[in-house]
C-alpha positions in Angstrom: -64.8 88.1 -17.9 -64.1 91.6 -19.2 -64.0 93.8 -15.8 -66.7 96.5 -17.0 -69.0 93.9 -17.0 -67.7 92.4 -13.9 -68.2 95.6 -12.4 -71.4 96.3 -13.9 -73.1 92.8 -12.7 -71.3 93.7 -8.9 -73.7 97.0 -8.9 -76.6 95.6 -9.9 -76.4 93.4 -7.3 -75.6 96.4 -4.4 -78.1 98.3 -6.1 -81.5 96.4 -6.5 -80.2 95.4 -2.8 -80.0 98.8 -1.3 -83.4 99.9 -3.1 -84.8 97.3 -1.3 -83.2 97.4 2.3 -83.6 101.6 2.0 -87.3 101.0 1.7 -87.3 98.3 4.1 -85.8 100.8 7.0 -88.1 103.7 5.8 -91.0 101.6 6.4 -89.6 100.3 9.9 -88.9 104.7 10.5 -92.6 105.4 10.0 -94.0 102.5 11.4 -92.4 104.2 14.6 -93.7 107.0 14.0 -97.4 106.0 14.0 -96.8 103.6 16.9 -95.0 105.6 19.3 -96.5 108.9 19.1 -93.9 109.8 22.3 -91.3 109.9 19.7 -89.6 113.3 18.7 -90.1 113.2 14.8 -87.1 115.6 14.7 -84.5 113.6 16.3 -85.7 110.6 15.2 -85.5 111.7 11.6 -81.9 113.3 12.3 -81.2 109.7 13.6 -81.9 108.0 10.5 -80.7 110.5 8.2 -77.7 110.3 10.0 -77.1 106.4 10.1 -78.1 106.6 6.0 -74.5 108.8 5.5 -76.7 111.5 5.4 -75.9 114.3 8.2 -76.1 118.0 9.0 -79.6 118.7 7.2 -80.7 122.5 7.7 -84.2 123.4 8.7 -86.8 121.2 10.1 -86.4 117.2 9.2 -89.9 115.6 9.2 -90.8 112.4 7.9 -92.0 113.4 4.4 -88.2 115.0 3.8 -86.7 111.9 4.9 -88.8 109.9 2.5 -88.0 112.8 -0.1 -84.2 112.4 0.1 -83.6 108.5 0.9 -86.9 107.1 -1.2 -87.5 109.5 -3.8 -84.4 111.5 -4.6 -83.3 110.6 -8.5 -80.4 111.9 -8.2 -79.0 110.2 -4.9 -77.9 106.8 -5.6 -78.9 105.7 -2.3 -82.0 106.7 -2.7 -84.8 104.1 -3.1 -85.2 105.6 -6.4 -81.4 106.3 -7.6 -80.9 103.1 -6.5 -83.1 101.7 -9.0 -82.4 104.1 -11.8 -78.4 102.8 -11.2 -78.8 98.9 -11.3 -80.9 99.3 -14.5 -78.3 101.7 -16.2 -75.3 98.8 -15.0 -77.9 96.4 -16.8 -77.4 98.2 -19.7 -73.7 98.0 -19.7 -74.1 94.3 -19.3 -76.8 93.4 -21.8 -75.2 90.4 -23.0 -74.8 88.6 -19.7 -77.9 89.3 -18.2 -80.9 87.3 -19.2 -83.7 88.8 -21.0 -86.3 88.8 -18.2 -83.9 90.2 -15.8 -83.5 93.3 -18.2 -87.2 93.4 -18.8 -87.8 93.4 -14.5 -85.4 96.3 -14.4 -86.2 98.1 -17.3 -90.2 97.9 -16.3 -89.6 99.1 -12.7 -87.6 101.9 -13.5 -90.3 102.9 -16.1 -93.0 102.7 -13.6 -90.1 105.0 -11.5 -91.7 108.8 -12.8 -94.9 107.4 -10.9 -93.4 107.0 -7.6 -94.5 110.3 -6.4 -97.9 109.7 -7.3 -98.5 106.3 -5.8 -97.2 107.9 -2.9 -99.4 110.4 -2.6 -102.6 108.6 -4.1 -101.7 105.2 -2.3 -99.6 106.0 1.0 -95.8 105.8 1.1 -96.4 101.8 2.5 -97.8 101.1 -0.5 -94.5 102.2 -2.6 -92.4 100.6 -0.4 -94.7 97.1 -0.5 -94.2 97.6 -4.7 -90.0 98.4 -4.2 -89.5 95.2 -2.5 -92.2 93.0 -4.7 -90.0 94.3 -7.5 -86.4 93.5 -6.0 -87.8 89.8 -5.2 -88.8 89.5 -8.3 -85.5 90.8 -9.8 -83.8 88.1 -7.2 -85.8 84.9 -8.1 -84.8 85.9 -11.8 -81.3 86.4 -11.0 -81.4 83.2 -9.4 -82.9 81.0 -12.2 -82.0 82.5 -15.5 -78.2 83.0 -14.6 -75.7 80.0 -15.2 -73.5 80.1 -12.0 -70.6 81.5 -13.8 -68.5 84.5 -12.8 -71.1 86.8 -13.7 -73.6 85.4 -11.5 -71.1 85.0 -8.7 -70.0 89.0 -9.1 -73.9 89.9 -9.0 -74.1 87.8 -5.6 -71.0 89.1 -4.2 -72.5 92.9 -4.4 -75.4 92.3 -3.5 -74.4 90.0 -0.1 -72.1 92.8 0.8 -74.9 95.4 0.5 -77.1 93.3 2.8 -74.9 92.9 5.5 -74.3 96.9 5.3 -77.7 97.9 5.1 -78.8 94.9 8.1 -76.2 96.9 9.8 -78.2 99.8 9.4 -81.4 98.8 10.0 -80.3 97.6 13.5 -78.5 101.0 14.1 -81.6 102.4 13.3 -83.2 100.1 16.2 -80.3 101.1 18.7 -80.0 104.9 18.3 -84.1 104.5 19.0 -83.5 103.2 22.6 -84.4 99.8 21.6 -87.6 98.3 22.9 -90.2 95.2 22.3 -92.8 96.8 20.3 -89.7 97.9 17.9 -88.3 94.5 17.4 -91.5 93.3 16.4 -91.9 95.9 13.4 -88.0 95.6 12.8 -88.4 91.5 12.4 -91.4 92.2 10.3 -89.8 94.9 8.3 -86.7 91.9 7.2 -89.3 88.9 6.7 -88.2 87.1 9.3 -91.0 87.3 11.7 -92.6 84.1 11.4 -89.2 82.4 10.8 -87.9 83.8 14.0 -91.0 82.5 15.9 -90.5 79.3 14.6 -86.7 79.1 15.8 -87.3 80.5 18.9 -91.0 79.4 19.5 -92.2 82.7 20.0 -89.6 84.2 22.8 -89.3 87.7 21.4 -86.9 88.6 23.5 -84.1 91.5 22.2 -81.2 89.0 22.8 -82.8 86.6 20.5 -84.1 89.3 18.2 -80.4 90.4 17.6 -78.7 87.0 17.8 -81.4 85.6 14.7 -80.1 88.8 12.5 -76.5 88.8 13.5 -75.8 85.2 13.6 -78.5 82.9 12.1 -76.8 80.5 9.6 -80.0 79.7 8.0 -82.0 82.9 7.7 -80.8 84.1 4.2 -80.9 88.1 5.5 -79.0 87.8 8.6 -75.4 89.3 8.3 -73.3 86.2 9.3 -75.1 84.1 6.0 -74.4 87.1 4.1 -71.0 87.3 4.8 -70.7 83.4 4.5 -72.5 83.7 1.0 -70.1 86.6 -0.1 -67.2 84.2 1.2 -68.2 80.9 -1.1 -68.3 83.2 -4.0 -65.0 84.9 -3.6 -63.6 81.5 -3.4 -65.2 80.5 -6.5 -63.8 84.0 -8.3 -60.5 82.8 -6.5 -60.2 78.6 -7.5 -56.6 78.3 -6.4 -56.0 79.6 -2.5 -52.5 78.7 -2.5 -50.7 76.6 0.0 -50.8 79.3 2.7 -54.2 81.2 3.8 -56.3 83.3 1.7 -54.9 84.5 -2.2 -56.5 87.6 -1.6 -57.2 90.9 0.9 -60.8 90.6 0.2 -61.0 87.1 1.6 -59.4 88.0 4.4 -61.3 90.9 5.1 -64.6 89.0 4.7 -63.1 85.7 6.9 -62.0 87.8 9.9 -65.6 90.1 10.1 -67.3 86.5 9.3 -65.4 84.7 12.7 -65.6 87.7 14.7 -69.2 87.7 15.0 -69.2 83.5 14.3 -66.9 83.0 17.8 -69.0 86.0 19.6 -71.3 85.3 22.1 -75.0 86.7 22.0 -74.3 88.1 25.3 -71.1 90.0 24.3 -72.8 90.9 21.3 -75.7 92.4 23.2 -73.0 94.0 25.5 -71.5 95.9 22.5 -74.1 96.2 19.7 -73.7 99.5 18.6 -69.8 99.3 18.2 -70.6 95.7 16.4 -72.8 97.2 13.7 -70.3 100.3 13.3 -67.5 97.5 12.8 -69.5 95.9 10.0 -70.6 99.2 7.9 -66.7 100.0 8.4 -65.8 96.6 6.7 -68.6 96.7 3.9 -65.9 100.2 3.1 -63.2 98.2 3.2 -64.9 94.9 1.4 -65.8 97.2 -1.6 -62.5 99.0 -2.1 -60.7 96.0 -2.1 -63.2 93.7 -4.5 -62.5 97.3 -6.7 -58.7 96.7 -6.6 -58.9 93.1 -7.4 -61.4 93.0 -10.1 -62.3 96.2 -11.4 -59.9 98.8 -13.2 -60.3 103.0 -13.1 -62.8 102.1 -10.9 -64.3 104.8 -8.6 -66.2 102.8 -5.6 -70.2 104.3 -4.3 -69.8 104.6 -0.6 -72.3 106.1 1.7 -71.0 109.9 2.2 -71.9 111.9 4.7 -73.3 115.6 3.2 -74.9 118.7 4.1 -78.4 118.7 2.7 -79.9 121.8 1.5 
């Protein structure tokens, strides 16, 4: 496979990932908002902003800037919106991989993009957020049945695991910075899906040890950040059919086996013990995981990575 359009299929998969998991925090931020009204809107705002790669904003941060400048921001590429606006322009460059329908889903959702603002303010930001992640899923299921599992399909996976192990990464440092509490699990559960699949595993003991051990180390749940990594781990081996006689063929492998055992051969309890330093580790390795699937596969390649900038 040419390596543009091995490149091209790699983004679409970070990108229709991040849209989703950036609305998926920003509804978790102002669900806290409205249910802790003890909160300081500024700090928790400078919080997120912060943990997004976005630091140092002047002036007062409220809620509606945040949503301005990681939902609605066409220019920002991490943005809910740039996000979008991105994967569909990689779909262009890979027109004769992906199927049909996929470029139709991306192609109608960016369209119905130049809305955004007024379903925001006509239906509630919520109500955005609910279509952004109706529209990913749908852009996943297609992914998943109209693509032979070739090397294109495996590149689109590959992105789009790594991106969800960064952004779950995020979302929980969203949950630590905040103090963690009950109340906040609940709506951060909610916010990945996994409520009523985490009170069926753990018979509804919402407890914060649980909580964090079902997103950090569930092999089943399809969101948690040790299937990611296990899902970004079988496709590498596939892009990689001969390992050699001696370990991994490639730094990518080994950077995704060593973050993968590391949290597999962890406690709960130690994980607990060290959370925050845990979910810095992992955004650190996403970094790494990109720049080296760049060197191996991609060429004049100039890798997205969350930077940290003063906002006007």
């Amino acid at each position: 496979m040419l390596s543009r359009i091995a490149e091209s299929l790699y983004w679409i998969g970070r990108y229709v990932e991040r849209a989703e998991d950036t609305a998926r925090i920003l509804d978790v931020h102002l669900h806290r908002m409205v249910a802790d009204p003890w909160v300081d809107e500024e700090v928790a705002c400078r919080s997120l902003l912060a943990v997004m790669g976005v630091a140092g904003a002047d002036g007062p941060v409220t809620s509606a800037r945040v949503v301005g400048l990681l939902g609605l921001d066409e220019q920002n590429p991490s943005s809910v919106v740039g996000a979008l606006a991105a994967a569909r322009e990689n779909a262009r460059g890979a027109r004769e991989t992906v199927s049909s329908e996929m470029w139709e889903c991306l192609n109608t959702t960016w369209h119905g993009l130049p809305d955004a603002r007024r379903r925001v303010e006509q239906q509630g930001v919520h109500a955005f957020f609910r279509w952004v992640r109706e529209r990913c899923s749908v852009m996943a299921g297609l992914t998943d049945a109209t693509m032979s599992r070739d090397e294109g399909w495996h590149f689109l996976v590959l992105g789009r695991s790594v991106e969800r192990v960064d952004m779950t990464a995020r979302l929980l440092s969203t949950h630590v910075r905040a103090g963690g509490s009950i109340p906040s699990w609940l709506t951060l559960l909610r916010s990945c899906g996994a409520w009523e699949t985490f009170l069926r595993t753990y018979r509804g003991s919402l407890d914060d040890r649980y909580a964090a051990e079902f997103l950090l180390l569930d092999r089943l749940f399809p969101r948690s950040v040790f299937a990611a990594l296990s899902r970004a781990e079988a496709c590498l081996s596939e892009l990689e059919p001969d390992p050699g006689r001696a370990g991994v063929a490639t730094d990518v492998q080994r950077i995704v086996g060593r973050a993968r055992t590391g949290l597999e051969f962890r406690g709960a309890d130690e994980l607990m013990t060290d959370l925050g330093g845990v979910l810095a580790s992992l955004e650190g390795t996403c970094s790494q995981i990109n720049d080296a699937v760049s060197r191996r596969y991609f060429r004049q390649t100039s890798a997205v990575s969350w930077v940290s900038e003063a906002v006007a």
